[in-house]
C-alpha positions in Angstrom: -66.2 101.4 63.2 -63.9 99.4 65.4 -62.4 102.3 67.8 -58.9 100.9 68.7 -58.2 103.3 71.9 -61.6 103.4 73.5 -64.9 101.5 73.3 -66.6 104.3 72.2 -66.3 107.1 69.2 -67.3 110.7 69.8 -69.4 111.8 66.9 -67.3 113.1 64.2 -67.7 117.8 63.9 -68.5 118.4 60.3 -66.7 122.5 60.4 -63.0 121.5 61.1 -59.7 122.9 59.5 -57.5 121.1 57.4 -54.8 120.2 60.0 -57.6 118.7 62.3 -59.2 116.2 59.4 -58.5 112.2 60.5 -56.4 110.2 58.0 -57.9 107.5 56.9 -55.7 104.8 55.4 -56.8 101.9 52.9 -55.3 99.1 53.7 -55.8 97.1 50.7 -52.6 98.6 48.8 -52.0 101.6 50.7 -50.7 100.2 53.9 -49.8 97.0 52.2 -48.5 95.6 49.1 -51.7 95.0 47.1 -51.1 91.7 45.4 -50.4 90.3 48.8 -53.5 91.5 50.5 -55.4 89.7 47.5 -53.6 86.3 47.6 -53.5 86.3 51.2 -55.5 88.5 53.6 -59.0 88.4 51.4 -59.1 84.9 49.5 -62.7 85.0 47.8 -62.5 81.4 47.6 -63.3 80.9 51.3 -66.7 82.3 51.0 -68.3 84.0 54.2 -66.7 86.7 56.8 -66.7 84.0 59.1 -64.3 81.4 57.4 -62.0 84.2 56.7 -61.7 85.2 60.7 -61.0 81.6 61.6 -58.4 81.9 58.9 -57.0 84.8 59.6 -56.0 83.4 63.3 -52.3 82.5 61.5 -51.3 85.9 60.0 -47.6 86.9 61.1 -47.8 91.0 61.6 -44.7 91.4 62.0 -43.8 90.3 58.8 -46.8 91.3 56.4 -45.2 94.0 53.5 -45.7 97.4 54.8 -45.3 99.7 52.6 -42.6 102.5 55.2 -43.5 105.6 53.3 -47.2 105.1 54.1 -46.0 104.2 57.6 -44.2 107.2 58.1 -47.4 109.4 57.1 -49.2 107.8 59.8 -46.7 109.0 62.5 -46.0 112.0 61.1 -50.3 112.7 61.4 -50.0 111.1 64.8 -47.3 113.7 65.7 -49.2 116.4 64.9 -52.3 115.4 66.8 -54.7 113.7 64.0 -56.5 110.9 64.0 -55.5 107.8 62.1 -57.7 105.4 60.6 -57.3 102.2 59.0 -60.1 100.8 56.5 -60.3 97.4 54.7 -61.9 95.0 53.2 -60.2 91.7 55.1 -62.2 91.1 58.3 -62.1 93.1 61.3 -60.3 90.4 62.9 -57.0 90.9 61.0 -57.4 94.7 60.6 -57.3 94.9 64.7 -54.8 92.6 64.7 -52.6 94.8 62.2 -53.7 98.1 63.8 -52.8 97.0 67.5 -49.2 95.8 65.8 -48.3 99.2 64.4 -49.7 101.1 67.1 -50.7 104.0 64.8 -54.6 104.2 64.4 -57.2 105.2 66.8 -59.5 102.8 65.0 -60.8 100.2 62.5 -63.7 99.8 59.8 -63.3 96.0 57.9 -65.4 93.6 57.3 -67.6 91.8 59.9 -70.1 88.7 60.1 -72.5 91.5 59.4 -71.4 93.5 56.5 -68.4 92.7 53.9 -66.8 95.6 52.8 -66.5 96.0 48.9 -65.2 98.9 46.5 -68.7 100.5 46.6 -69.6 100.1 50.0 -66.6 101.6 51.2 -67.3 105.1 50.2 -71.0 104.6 52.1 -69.3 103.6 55.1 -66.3 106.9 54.7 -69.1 109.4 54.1 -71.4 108.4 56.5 -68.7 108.2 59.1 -66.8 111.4 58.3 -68.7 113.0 56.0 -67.8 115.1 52.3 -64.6 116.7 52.3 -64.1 115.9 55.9 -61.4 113.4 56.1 -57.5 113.1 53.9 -57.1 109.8 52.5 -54.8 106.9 51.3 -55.2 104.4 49.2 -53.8 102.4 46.6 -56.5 101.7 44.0 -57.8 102.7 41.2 -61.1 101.9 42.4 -61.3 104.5 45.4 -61.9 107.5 42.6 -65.1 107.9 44.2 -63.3 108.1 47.4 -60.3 109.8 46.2 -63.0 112.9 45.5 -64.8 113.0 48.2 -61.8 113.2 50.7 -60.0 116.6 51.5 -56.5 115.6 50.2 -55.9 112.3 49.0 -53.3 110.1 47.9 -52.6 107.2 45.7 -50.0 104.7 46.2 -50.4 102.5 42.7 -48.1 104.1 40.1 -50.6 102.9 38.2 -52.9 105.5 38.4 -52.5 109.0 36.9 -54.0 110.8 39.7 -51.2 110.0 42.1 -49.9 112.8 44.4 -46.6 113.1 46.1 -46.3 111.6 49.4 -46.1 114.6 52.2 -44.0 113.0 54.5 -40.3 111.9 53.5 -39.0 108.6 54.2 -36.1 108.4 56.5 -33.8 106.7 53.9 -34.0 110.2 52.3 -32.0 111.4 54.6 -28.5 110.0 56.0 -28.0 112.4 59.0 -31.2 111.0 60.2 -30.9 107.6 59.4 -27.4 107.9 61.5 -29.7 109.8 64.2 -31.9 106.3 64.6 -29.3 104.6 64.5 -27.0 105.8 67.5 -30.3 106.4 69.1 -29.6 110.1 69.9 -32.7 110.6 71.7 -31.5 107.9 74.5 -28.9 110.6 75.5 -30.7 111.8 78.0 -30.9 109.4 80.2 -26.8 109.8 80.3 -28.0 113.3 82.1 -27.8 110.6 85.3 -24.4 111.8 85.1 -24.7 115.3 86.6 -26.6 114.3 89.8 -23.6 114.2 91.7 -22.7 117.7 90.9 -26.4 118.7 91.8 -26.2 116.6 95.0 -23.1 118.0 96.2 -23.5 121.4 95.1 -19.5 121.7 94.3 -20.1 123.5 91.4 -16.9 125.0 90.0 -16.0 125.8 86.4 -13.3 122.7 86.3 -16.6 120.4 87.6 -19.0 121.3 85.1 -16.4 121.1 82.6 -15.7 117.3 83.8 -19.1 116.5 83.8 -20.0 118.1 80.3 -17.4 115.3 78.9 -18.5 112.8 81.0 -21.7 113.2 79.5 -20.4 113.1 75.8 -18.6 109.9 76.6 -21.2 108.0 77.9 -23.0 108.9 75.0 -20.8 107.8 72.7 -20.2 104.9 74.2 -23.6 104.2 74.7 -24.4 104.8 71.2 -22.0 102.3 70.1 -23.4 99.4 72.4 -26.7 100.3 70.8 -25.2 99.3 67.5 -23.7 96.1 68.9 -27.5 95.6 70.0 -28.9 96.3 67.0 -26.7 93.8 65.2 -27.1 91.1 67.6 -30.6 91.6 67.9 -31.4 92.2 64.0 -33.6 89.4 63.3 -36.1 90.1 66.7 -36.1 93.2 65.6 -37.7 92.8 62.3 -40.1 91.1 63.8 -41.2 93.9 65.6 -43.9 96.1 65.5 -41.5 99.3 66.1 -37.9 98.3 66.7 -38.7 96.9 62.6 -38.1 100.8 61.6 -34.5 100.7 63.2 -32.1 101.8 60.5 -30.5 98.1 60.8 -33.2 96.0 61.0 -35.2 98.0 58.2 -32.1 97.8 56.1 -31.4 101.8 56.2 -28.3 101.0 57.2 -25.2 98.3 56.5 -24.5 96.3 59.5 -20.8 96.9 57.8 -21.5 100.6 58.3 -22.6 99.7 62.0 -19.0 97.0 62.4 -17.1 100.3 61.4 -19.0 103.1 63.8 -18.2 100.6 66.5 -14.6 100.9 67.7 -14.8 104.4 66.0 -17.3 105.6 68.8 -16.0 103.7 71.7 -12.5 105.0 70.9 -13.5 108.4 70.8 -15.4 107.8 74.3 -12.4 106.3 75.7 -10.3 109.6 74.7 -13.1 111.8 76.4 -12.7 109.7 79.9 -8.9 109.5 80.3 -9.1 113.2 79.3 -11.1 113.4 83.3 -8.8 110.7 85.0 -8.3 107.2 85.1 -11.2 106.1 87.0 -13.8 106.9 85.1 -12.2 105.8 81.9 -12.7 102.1 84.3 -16.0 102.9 85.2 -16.9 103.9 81.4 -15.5 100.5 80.5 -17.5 98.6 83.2 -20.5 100.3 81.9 -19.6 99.0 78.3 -18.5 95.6 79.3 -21.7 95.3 81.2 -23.9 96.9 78.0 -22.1 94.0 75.5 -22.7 91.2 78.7 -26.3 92.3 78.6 -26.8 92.1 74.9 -25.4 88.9 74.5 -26.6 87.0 77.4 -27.8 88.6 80.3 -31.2 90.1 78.8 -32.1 86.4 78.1 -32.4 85.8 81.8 -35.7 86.6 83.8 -35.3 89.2 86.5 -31.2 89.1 85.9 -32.1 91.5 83.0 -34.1 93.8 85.4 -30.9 93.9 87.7 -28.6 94.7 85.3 -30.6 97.6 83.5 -30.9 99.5 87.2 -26.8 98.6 87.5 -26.6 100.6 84.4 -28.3 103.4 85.4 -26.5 104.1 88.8 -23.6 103.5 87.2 -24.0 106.5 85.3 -24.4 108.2 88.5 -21.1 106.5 90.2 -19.3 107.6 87.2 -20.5 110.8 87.7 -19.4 110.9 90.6 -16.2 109.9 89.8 -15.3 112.3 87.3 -15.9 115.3 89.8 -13.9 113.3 92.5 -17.1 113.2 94.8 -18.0 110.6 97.2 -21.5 109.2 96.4 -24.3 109.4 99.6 -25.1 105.9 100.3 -29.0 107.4 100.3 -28.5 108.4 96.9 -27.2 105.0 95.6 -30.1 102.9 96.9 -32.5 105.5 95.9 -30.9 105.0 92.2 -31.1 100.8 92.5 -35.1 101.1 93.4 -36.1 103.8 91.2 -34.2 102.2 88.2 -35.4 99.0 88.6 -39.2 99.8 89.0 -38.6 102.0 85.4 -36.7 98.6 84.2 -39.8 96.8 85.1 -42.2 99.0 83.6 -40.1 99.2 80.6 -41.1 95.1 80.2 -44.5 95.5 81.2 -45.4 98.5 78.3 -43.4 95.4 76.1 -45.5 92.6 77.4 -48.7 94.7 76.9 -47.8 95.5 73.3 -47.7 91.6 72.3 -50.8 90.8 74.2 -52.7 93.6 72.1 -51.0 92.9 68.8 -51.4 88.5 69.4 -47.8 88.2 68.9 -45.6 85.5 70.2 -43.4 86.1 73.3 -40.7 87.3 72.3 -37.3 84.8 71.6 -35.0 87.4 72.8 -36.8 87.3 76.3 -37.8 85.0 78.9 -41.3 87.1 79.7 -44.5 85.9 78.5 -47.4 87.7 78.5 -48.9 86.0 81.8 -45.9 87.5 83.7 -47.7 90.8 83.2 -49.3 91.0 86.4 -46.3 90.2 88.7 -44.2 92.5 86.3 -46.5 95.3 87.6 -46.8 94.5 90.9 -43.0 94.3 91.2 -42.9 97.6 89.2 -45.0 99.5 92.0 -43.3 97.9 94.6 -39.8 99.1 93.8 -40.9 102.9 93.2 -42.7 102.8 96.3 -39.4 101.6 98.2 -37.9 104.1 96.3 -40.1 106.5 97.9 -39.4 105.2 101.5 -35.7 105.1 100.7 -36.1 109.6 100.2 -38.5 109.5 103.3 -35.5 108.1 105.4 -33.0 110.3 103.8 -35.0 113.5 104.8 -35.5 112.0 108.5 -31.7 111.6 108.6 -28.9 113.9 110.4 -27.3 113.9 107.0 -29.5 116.2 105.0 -29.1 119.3 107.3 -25.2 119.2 106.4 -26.7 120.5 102.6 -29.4 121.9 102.9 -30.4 125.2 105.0 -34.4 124.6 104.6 -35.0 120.5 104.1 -38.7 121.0 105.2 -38.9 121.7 101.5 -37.9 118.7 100.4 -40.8 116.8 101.5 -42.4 117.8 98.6 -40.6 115.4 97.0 -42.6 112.5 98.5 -46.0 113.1 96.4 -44.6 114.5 93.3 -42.3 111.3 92.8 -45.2 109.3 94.0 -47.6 111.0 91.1 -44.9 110.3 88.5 -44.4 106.7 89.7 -48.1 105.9 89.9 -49.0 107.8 86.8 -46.3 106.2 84.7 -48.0 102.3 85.7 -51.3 103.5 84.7 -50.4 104.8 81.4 -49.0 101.4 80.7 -51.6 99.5 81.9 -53.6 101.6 79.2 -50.9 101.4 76.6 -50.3 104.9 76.4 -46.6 104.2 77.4 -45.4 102.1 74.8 -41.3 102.7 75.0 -38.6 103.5 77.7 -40.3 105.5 80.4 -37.3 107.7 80.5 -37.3 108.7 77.1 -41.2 108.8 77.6 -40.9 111.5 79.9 -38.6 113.6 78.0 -41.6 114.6 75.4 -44.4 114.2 78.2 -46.0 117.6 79.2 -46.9 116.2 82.9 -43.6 114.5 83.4 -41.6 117.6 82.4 -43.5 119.9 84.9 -42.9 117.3 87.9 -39.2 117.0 87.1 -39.4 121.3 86.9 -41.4 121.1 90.8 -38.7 118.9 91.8 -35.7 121.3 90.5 -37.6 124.0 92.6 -38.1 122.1 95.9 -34.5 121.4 95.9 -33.3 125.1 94.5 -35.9 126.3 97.8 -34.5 123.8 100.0 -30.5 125.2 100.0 
C-alpha cells in the first residue's frame, strides 16, 4: 500500500469499533464511472504494468467522471476522523495521481511493476491489510461479493446488483438550503468579523455602536456573497477543472447560473439598504469594496503579485469600513498591521494552491499567473510579510500611543509569540499540505488556531 500522507503505515489494530473502521473505496466503478475506467484507465491491450504507467502520464483528473455521491461519502468519513482508502486495479501511477487530486485518502493500493491487481487478488491484498470484518467498503461490481462479505458495511454502486445498499451520506443536490449555503459561501462570513476590530480597538462600546457594527457586518456579507456569485460565474469553467472548487454548486451544476444572474442585484441591493441605514460613508466604502471584488474577478487576479495586493486591500478595507460605521478614526498602527498580516495570509493562500497542483500533476492554473516553480518565493514572501507584521505590533507597543488605551500594555507583549506561533505554524502546515484552503476560514474549524485567537482576547481583556 501506497500511503498518500506519510511514507510509512502504522500497522492496522484488529479490535476497533465501527465508527473507527477505514473506508476503503474501489475505484473501478465506485469512485468512477465503470465503463470509463475499462476503456480508458485499464486497456488490457497494452500488456504489462509498465506500458500502462507511461500511458497513464496524459490522464486529465480534473475531468475523469466522478461519481459525487461517492465523493461526498469520502468527506463525510474524513469529517468524522476515518481513514479513507482508495483501491484499484489501474496502476499506482494514476491512482496517486487521482488520490492527490481529490485530496480525500490517506492512501493507495493499485497495480505496480510488481503485482497487477485483479478481481481475486484484491480481496488477498484487503484482508491481509485490514483484516475480516475490519474495514467498510465501496465498490461498484459485482465481482467484489467476496469483498462485499468480508467488509463491515459495504456498499454497491452498480444498480445492477441486488445486493446494493443505500448510500449513508446525502448528496448536496438533495437539499436546496444547502446548495444556496455553497453557493453564497456562508462559511466565508467570518472573515467579514474584520469589521468589529475598530470597536474592539477603541473600546467605544455603546449600544448605538454595536448595533452599527452588527449591520455592517450583515452587509458585507451580503455583499460579499454576491461577488462570490459573480466569481463563480466568471470563473465556471477553471472551476470544473478543479479538484475542489469542481463541487461549487455552479460549477457542479447544483445550481443555474440564471439562479446566480438573479441572487446578484437581489443581494447587493439588500447590502446597500443595510449601509445607508449606518450613514453615507460606509455605503461608499461598501461599494469600493464591491467595485474592487468585481475589478479583482475580472482582471486583477490574472496579474502576479497585483492579485496579492488587492486581496490584503480587501481585508483592511473591511476594517476601514468598520471604522467608518462607528464614526472612529483608524490608528495608523492598526492599518499597516492589517496590509502585512493580510498579505502574508494572501500569499499563503497561493502557496496551499500551488502545492495542490504540484501533488495532483496538474497544469498551472489559466486563471493565474503562478506556476508551481513560484512556490518557493511565494513562501518566502509569505514569512516575510507576517514577520513585518510582527515588527509592525512590536513598534506599536514601544509607542507613546498605547498607554492612552490601555492601563497595563506589559500584557500585550504576549502578543509577539502567540502571533508568531500562528504565523509560522500556518507555513508549515502548507508546506505539508495540511492547509489546503483560505487560511482564515482554516482557522475557524482549527483547534490550535482557535485557542491562540482565545490567548489573544485575554492579553488584550488583561491589558485595559
Amino acid at each position: 500500500m501506497r500511503d498518500v500522507t506519510s511514507q510509512s503505515r502504522q500497522p492496522q489494530v484488529d479490535k476497533r469499533r465501527p465508527a473507527e473502521l477505514p473506508l476503503v473505496i474501489d475505484l473501478d466503478g465506485g469512485l468512477l464511472d465503470s465503463d470509463f475506467v475499462q476503456k480508458t484507465l485499464i486497456d488490457r491491450s497494452i500488456g504489462t504494468i509498465g506500458r500502462l504507467q507511461c500511458a497513464s502520464v496524459g490522464v486529465d483528473y480534473a475531468r475523469l467522471p466522478y461519481l459525487d455521491d461517492v465523493i461526498e461519502q469520502a468527506r463525510q468519513a474524513r469529517s468524522e476522523g476515518k481513514a479513507v482508502y482508495l483501491i484499484a486495479k489501474a496502476s499506482e501511477r494514476v491512482t496517486l495521481g487521482i488520490a492527490a487530486h481529490l485530496g480525500l485518502f490517506k492512501g493507495v493500493i493499485a497495480s505496480t511493476i510488481d503485482r497487477e491487481l485483479t478481481d481475486q487478488t484484491k480481496f488477498d491484498v484487503l484482508i491481509r491489510e485490514f483484516g475480516s470484518k475490519a474495514f467498510d467498503y465501496i465498490g461498484g461490481s459485482r465481482c467484489d461479493q467476496r469483498i462485499l462479505a468480508a467488509a463491515a458495511h459495504s456498499t454497491l454502486t452498480s444498480s445492477k446488483s441486488g445486493n446494493e445498499q443505500p448510500h449513508s451520506a446525502p448528496a448536496l443536490g438533495n437539499n436546496r438550503l444547502l446548495i444556496w449555503s455553497n453557493a453564497l459561501r456562508i462559511y466565508q462570513w467570518t472573515k467579514n468579523v474584520l469589521v468589529f476590530i475598530p470597536l474592539l480597538t477603541s473600546h467605544q462600546f455603546s449600544l448605538a455602536n454595536c448595533l452599527n457594527a452588527t449591520l455592517a457586518f450583515f452587509a458585507f456579507s451580503l455583499c460579499a456573497s454576491a461577488a462570490y456569485l459573480l466569481n463563480d460565474m466568471a470563473d465556471l469553467e477553471a472551476d470544473r477543472a478543479h479538484p475542489r472548487k469542481r463541487l461549487r454548486a455552479i460549477a457542479s451544476k447544483q445550481l443555474s447560473t440564471r439562479a446566480a444572474k438573479i441572487a446578484v442585484p437581489f443581494l447587493l441591493a439588500v447590502s446597500i439598504l443595510i449601509s445607508i441605514a449606518i450613514s453615507a460613508t460606509f455605503a461608499g466604502a461598501l461599494l469600493g469594496y464591491f467595485a474592487l471584488t468585481v475589478a479583482y474577478t475580472l482582471y486583477l487576479k490574472r496579474l502576479v503579485m497585483v492579485d496579492i495586493v488587492v486581496l490584503a486591500g480587501l481585508y483592511t478595507l473591511r476594517i476601514v469600513a468598520g471604522a467608518t460605521a462607528i464614526n472612529v478614526i483608524l490608528s495608523e498602527w492598526l492599518l499597516i498591521f492589517s496590509i502585512f498580516i493580510f498579505t502574508s495570509l494572501a500569499l499563503i493562500k497561493r502557496y496551499a494552491e500551488l502545492a495542490m497542483r504540484l501533488d495532483a500533476s496538474l497544469p498551472d492554473a489559466a486563471n493565474r499567473d503562478y506556476g508551481v516553480s513560484d512556490m518557493q518565493i511565494v513562501g518566502a514572501l509569505a514569512a516575510a510579510s507576517g514577520l513585518n507584521a510582527v515588527t509592525v505590533i512590536s513598534l506599536y507597543l514601544s509607542s507613546p500611543a498605547v498607554l492612552a488605551l490601555y492601563s497595563k500594555p506589559a500584557f500585550l507583549w504576549l502578543l509577539d509569540p502567540l502571533l508568531i506561533y500562528w504565523i509560522a505554524r500556518a507555513l508549515i502546515l502548507s508546506h505539508r499540505r495540511q492547509m489546503n484552503h483560505d487560511p482564515v476560514v482554516f482557522a475557524v474549524s482549527d483547534g490550535p488556531s482557535q485557542i491562540t485567537a482565545l490567548l489573544m482576547f485575554i492579553v488584550v481583556l488583561a491589558a485595559i
